[in-house]
Backbone atoms as SQL, in Angstrom:
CREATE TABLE atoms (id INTEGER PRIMARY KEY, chain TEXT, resi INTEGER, resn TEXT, atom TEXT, x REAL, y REAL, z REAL);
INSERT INTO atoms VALUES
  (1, 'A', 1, 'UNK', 'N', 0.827, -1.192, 0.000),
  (2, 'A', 1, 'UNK', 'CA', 0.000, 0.000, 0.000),
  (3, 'A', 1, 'UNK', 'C', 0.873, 1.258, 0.000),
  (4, 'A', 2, 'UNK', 'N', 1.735, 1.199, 0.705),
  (5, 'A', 2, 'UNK', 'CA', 2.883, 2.498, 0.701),
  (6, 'A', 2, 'UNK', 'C', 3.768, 2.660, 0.048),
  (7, 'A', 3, 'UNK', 'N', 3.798, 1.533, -1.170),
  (8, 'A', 3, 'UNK', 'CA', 4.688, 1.527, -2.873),
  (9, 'A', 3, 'UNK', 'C', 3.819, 2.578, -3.522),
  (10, 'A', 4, 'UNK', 'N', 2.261, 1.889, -3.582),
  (11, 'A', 4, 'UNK', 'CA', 1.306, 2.742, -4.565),
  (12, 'A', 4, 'UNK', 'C', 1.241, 4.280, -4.073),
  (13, 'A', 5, 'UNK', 'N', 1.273, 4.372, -3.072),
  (14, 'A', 5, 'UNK', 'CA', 0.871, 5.912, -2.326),
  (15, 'A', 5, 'UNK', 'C', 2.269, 6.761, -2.833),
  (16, 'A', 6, 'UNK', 'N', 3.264, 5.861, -3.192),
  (17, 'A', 6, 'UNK', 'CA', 4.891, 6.542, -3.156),
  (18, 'A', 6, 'UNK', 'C', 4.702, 7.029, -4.745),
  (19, 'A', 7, 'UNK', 'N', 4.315, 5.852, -5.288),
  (20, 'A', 7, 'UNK', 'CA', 4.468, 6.220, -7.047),
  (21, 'A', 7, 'UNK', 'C', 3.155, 7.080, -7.187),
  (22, 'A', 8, 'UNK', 'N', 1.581, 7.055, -6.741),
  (23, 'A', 8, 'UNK', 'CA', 0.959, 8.018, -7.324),
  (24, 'A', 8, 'UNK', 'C', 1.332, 9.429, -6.885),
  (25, 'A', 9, 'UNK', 'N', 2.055, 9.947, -5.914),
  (26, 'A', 9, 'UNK', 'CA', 3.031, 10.688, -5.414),
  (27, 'A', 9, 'UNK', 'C', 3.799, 11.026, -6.513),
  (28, 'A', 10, 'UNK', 'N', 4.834, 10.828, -6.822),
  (29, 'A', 10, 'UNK', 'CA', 5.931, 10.909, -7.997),
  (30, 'A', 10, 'UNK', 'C', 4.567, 11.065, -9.115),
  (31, 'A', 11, 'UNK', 'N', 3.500, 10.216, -9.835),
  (32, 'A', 11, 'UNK', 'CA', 3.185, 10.710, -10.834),
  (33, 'A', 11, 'UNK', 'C', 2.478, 12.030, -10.856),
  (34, 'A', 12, 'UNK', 'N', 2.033, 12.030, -9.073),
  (35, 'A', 12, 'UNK', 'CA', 1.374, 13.532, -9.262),
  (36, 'A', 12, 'UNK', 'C', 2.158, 14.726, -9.938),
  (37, 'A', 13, 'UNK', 'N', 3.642, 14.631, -8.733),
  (38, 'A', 13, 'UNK', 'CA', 4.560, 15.383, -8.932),
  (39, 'A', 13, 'UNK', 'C', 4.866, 15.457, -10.433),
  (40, 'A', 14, 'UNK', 'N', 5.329, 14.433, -10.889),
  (41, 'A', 14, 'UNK', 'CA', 5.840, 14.549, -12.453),
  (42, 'A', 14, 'UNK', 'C', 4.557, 15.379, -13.389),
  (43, 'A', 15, 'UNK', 'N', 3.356, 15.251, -13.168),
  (44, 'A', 15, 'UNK', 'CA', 2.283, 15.871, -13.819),
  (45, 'A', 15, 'UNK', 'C', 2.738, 17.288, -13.619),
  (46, 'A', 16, 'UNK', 'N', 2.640, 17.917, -12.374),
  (47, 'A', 16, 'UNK', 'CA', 2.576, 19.285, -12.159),
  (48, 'A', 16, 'UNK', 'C', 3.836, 20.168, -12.418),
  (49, 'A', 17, 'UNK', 'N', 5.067, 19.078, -12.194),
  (50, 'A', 17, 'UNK', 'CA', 6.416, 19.599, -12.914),
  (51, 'A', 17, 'UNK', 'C', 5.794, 19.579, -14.995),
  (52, 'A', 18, 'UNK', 'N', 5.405, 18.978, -15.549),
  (53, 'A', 18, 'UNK', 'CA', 5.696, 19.062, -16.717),
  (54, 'A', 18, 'UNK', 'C', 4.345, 20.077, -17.150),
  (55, 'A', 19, 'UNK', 'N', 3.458, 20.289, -16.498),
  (56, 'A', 19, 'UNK', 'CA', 2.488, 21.443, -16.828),
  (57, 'A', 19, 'UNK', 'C', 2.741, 22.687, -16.674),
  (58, 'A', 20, 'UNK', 'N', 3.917, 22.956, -16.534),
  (59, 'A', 20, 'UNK', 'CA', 4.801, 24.038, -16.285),
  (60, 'A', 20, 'UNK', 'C', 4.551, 24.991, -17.466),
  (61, 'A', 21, 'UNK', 'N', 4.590, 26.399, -17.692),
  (62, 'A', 21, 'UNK', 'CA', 4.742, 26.575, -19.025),
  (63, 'A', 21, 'UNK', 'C', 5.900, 26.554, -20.063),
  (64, 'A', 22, 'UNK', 'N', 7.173, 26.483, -19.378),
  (65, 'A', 22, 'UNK', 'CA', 8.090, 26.397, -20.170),
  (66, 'A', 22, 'UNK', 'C', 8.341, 25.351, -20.882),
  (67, 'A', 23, 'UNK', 'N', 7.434, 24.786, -20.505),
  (68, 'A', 23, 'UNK', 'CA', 7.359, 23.065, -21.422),
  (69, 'A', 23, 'UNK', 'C', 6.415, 22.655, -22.619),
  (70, 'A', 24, 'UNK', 'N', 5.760, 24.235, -22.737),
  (71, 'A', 24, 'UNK', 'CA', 5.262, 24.785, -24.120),
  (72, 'A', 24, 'UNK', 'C', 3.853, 24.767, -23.520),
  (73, 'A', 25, 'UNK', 'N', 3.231, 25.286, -25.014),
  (74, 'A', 25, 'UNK', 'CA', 1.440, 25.979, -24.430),
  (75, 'A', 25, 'UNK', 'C', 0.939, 25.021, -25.701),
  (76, 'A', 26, 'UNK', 'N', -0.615, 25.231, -25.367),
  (77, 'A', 26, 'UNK', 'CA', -1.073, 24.646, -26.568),
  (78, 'A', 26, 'UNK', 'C', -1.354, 25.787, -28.220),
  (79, 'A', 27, 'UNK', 'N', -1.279, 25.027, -29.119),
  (80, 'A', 27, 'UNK', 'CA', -0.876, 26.122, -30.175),
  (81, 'A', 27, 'UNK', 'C', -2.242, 27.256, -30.295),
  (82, 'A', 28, 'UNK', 'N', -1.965, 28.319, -30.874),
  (83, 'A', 28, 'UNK', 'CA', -2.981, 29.146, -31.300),
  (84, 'A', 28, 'UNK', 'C', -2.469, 29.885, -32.365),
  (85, 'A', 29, 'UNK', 'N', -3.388, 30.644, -33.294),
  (86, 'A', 29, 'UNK', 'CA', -3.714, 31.499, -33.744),
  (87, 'A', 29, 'UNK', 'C', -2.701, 31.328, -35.161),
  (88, 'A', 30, 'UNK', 'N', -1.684, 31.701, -35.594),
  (89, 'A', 30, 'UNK', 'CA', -1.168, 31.536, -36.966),
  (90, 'A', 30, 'UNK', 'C', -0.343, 30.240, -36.815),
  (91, 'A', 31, 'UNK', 'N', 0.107, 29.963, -35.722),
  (92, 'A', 31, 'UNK', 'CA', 1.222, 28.322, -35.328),
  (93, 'A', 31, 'UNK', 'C', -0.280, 27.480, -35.667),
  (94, 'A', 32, 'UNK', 'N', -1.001, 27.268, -34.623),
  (95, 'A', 32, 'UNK', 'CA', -2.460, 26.520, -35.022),
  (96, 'A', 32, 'UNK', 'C', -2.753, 25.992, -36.589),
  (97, 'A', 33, 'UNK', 'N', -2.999, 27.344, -36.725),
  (98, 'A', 33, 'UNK', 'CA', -3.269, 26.801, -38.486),
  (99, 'A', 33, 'UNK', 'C', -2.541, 26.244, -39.175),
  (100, 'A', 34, 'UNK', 'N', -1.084, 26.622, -38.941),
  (101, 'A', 34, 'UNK', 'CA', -0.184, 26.146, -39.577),
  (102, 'A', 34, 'UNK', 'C', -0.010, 24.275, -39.615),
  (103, 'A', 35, 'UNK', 'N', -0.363, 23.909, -38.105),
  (104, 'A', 35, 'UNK', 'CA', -0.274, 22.200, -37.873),
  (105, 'A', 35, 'UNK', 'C', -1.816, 21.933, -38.623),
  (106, 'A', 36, 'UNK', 'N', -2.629, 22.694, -38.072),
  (107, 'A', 36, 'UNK', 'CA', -4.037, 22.090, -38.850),
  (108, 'A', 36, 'UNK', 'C', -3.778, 22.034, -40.296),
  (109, 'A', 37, 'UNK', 'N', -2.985, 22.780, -41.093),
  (110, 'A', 37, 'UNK', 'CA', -2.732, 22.425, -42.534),
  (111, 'A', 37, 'UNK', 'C', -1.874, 21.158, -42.985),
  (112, 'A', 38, 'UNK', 'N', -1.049, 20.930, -41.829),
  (113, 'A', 38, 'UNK', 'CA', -0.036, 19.758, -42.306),
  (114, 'A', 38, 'UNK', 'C', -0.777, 18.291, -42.807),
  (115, 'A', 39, 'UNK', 'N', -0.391, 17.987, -43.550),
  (116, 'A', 39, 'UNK', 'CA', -1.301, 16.434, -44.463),
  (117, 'A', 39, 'UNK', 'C', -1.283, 15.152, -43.472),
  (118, 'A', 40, 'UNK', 'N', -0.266, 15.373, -42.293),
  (119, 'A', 40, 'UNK', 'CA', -0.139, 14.441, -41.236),
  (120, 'A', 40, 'UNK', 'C', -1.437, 14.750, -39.945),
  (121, 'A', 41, 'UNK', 'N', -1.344, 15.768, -40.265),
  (122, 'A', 41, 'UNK', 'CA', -2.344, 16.170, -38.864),
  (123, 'A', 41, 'UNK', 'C', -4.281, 15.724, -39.335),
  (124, 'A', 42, 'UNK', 'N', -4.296, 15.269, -38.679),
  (125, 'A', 42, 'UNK', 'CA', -5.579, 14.350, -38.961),
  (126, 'A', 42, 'UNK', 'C', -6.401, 13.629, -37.717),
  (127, 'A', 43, 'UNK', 'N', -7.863, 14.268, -37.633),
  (128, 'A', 43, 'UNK', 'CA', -8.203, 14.100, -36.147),
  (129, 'A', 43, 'UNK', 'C', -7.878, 14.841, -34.622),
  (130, 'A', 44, 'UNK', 'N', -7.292, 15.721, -35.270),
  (131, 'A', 44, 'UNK', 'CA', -7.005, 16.681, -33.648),
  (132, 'A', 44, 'UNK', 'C', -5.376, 15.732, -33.434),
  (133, 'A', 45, 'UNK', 'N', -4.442, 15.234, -34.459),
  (134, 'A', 45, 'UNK', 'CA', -3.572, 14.646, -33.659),
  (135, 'A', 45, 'UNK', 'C', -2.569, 14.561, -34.918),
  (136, 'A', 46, 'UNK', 'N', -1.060, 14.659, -34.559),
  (137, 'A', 46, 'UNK', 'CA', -0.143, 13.969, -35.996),
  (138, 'A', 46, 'UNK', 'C', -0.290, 12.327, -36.159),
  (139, 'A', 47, 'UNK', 'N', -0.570, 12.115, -37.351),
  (140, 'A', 47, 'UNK', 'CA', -0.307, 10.738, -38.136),
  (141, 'A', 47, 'UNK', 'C', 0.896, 10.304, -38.668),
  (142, 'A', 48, 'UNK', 'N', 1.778, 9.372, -38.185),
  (143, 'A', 48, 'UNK', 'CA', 2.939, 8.769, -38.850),
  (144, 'A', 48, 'UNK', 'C', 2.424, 8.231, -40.559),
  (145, 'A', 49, 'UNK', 'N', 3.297, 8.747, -41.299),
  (146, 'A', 49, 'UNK', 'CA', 3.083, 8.253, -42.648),
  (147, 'A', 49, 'UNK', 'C', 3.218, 6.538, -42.627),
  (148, 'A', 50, 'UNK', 'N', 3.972, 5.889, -41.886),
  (149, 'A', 50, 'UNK', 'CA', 4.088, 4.614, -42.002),
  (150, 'A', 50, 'UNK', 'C', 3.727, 4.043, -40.696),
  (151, 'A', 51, 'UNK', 'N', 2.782, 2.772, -40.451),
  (152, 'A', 51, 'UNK', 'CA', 2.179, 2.306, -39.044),
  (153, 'A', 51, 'UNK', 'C', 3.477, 2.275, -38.286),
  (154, 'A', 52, 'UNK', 'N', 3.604, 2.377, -36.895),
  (155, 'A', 52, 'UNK', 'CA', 4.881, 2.310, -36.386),
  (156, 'A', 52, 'UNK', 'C', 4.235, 2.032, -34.887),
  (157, 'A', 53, 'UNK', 'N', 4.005, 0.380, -34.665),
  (158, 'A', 53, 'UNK', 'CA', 3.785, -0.123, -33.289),
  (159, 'A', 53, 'UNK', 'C', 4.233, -0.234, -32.499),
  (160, 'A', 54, 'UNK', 'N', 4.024, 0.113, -30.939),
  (161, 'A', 54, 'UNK', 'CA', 4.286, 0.289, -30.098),
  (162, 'A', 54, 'UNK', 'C', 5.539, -1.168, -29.633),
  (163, 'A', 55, 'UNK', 'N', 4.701, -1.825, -30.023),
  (164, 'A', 55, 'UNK', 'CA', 5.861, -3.450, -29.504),
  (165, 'A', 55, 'UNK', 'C', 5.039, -4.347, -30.901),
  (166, 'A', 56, 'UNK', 'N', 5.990, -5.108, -30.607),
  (167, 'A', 56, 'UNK', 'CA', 5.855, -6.378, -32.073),
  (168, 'A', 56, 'UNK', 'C', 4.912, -7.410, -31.579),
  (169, 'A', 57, 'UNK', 'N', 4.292, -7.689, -32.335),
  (170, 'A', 57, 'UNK', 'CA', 3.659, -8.720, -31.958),
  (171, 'A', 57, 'UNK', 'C', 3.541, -10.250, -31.244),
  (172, 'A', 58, 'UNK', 'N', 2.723, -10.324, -30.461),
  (173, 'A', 58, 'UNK', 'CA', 3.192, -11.478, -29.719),
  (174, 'A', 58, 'UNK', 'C', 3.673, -11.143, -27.843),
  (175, 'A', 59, 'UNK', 'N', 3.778, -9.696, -28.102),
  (176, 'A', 59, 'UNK', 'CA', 4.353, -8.977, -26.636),
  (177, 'A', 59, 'UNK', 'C', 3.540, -8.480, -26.043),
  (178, 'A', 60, 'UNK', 'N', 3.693, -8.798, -24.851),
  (179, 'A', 60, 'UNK', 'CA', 2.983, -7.602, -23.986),
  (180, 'A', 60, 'UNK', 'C', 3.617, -6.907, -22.666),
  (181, 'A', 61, 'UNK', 'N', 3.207, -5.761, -22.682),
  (182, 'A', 61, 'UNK', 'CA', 3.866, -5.115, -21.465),
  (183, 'A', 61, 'UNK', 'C', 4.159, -5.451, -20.509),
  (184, 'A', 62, 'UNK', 'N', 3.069, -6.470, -19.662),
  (185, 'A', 62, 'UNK', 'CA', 3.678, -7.220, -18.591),
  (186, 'A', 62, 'UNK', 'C', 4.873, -7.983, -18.958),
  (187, 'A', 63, 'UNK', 'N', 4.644, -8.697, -20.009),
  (188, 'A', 63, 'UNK', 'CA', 5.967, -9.405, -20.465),
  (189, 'A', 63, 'UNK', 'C', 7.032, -8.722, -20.634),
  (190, 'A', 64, 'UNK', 'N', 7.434, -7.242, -21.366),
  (191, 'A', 64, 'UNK', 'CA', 8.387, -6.998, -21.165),
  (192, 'A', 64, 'UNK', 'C', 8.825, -6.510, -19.834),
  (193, 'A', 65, 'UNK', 'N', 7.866, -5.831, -18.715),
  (194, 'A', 65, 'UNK', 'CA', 8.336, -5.486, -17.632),
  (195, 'A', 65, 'UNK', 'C', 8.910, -6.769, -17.037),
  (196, 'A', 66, 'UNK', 'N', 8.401, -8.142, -17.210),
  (197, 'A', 66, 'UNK', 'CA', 8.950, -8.897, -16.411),
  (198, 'A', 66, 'UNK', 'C', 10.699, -9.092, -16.441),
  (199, 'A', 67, 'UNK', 'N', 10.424, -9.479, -17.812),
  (200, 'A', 67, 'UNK', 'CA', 11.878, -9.563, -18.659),
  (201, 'A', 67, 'UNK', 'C', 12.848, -8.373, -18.068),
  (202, 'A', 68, 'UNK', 'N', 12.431, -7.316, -18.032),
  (203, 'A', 68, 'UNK', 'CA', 13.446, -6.194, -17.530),
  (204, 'A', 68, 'UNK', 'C', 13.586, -6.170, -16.195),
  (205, 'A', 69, 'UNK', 'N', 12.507, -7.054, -15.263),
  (206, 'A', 69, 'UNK', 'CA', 13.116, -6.464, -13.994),
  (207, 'A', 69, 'UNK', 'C', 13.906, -7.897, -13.323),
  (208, 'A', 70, 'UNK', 'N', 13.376, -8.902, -14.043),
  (209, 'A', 70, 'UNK', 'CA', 13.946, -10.530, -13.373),
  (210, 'A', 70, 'UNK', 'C', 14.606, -11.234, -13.913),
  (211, 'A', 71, 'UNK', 'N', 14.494, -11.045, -15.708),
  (212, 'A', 71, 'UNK', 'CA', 15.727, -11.644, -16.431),
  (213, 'A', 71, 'UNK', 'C', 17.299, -10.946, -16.239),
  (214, 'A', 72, 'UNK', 'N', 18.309, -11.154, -16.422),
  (215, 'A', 72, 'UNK', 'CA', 19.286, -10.540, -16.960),
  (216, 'A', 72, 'UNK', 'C', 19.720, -11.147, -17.960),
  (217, 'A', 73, 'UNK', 'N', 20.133, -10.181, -18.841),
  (218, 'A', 73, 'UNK', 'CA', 20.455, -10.481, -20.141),
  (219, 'A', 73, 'UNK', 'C', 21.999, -10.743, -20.145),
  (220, 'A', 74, 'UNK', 'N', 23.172, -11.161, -21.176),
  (221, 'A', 74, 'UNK', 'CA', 24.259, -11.010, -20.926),
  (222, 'A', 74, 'UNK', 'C', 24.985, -9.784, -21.878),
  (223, 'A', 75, 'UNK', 'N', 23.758, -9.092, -22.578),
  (224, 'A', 75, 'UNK', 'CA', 23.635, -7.828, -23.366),
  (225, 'A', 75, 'UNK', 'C', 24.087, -6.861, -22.465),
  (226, 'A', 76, 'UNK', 'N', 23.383, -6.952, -20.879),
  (227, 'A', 76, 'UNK', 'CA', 23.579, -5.174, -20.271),
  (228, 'A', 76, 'UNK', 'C', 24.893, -5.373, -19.556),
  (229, 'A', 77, 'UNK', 'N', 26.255, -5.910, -20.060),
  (230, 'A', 77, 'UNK', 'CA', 27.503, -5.760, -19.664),
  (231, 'A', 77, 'UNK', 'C', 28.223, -5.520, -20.781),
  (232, 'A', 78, 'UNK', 'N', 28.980, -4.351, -21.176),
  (233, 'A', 78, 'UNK', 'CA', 29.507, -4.661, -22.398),
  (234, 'A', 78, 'UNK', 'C', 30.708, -5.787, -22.237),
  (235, 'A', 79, 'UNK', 'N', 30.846, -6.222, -23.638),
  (236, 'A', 79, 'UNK', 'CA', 32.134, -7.367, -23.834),
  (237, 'A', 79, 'UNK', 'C', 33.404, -6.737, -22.899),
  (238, 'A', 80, 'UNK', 'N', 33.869, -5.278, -23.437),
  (239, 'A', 80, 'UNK', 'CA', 35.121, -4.615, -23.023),
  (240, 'A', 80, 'UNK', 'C', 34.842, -2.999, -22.666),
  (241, 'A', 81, 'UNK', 'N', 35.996, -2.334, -21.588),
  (242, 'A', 81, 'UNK', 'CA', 35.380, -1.481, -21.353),
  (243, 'A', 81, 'UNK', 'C', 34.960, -0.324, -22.368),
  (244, 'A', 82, 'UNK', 'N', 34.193, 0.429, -21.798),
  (245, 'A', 82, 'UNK', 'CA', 33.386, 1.377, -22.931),
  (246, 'A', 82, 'UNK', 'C', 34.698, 2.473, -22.908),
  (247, 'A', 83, 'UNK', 'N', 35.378, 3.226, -24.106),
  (248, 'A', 83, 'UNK', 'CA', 36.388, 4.017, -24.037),
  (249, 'A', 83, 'UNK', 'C', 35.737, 5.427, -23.412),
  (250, 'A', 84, 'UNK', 'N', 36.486, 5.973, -22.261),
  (251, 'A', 84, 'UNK', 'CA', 36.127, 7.642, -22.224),
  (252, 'A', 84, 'UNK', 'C', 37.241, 8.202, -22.233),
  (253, 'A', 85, 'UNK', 'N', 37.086, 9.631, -21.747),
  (254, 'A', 85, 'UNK', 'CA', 38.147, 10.810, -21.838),
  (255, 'A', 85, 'UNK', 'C', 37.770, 11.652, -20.531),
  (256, 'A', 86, 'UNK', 'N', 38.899, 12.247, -20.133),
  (257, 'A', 86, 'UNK', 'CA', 38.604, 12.699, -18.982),
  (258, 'A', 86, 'UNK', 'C', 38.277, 14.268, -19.618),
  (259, 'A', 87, 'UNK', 'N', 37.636, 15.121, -19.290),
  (260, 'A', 87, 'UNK', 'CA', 37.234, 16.024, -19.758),
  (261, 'A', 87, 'UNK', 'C', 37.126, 17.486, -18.711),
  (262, 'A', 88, 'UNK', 'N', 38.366, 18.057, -18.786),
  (263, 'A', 88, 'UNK', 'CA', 38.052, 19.633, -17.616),
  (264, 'A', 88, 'UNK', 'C', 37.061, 20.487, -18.263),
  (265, 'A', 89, 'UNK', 'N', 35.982, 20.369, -17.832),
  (266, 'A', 89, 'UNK', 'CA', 34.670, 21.447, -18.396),
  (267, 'A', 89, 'UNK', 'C', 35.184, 23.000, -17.910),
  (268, 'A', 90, 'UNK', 'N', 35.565, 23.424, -17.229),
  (269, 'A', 90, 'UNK', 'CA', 35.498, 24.467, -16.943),
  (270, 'A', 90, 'UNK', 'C', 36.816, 25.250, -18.168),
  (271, 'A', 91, 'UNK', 'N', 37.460, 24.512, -18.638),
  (272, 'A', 91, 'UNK', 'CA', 38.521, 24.590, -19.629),
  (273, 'A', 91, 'UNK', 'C', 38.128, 25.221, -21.177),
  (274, 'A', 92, 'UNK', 'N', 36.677, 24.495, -21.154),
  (275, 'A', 92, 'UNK', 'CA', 36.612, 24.507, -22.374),
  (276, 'A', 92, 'UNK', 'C', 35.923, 26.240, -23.184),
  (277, 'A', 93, 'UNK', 'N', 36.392, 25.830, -24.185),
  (278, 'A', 93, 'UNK', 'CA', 35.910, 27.194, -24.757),
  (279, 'A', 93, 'UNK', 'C', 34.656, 27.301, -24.651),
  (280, 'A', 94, 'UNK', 'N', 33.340, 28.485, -24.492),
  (281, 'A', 94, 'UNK', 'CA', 31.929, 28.750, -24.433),
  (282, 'A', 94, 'UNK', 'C', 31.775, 29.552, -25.801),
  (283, 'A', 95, 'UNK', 'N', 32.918, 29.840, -26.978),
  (284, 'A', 95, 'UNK', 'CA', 32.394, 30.118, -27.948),
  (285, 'A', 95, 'UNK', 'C', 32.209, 28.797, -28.991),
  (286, 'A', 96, 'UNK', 'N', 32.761, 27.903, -28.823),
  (287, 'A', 96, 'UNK', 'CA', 33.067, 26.886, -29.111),
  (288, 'A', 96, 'UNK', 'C', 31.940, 25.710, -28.820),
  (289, 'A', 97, 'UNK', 'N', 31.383, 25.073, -29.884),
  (290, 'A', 97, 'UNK', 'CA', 30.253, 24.166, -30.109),
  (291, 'A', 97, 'UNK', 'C', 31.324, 22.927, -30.122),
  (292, 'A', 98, 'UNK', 'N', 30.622, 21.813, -28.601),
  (293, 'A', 98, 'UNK', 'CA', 31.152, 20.977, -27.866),
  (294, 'A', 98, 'UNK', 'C', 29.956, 19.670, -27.892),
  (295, 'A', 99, 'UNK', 'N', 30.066, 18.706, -27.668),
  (296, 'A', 99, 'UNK', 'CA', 28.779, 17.461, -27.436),
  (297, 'A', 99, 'UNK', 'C', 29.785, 17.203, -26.244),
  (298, 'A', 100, 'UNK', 'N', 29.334, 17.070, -25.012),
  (299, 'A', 100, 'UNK', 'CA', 30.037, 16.261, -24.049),
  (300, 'A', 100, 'UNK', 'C', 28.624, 15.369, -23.304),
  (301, 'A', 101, 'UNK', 'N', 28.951, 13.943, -23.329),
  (302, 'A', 101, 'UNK', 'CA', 28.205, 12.978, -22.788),
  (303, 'A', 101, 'UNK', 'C', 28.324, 12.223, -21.559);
């Protein structure tokens, strides 16, 4: 009972963090029209040009949750280690376009 109370907790939270406005508004006025014209937008919603299912057939969600939380695979270790770089951020140039991961 105090798992469920923990996670509808967190989903409340996660709701009211992402209704934020900086996480965008709903469209209006010349943006609006603009999606209502697109040949994808169909039904109040975008349409993928090609079907693109959620999971393959034969699966189901319980099944994959199971698989992810009780199988281990010998996939989630790599063979050898993964190469990095040590990286002084504070070093680096800020005019300078960087990807650091």
């Amino acid at each position: 009972m105090t798992m469920i109370i923990v996670i509808a907790a967190f989903a409340a939270a996660g709701g009211v963090f992402m209704s934020q406005s900086r996480f965008g508004k709903e469209p209006s006025g010349e943006r609006l029209a603009r999606i209502e014209r697109s040949p994808n937008y169909r039904d109040g919603v975008f349409q993928n040009e090609q079907p693109t299912p959620m999971m393959k057939e034969g699966v189901t969600y319980s099944g994959v949750l199971k698989d992810f939380l009780f199988n281990r695979s010998d996939r989630q270790t790599p063979p050898s280690p993964l190469p990095s770089q040590k990286i002084d951020l504070s070093a680096l140039d800020p005019k300078e376009d960087v990807f650091v991961w």
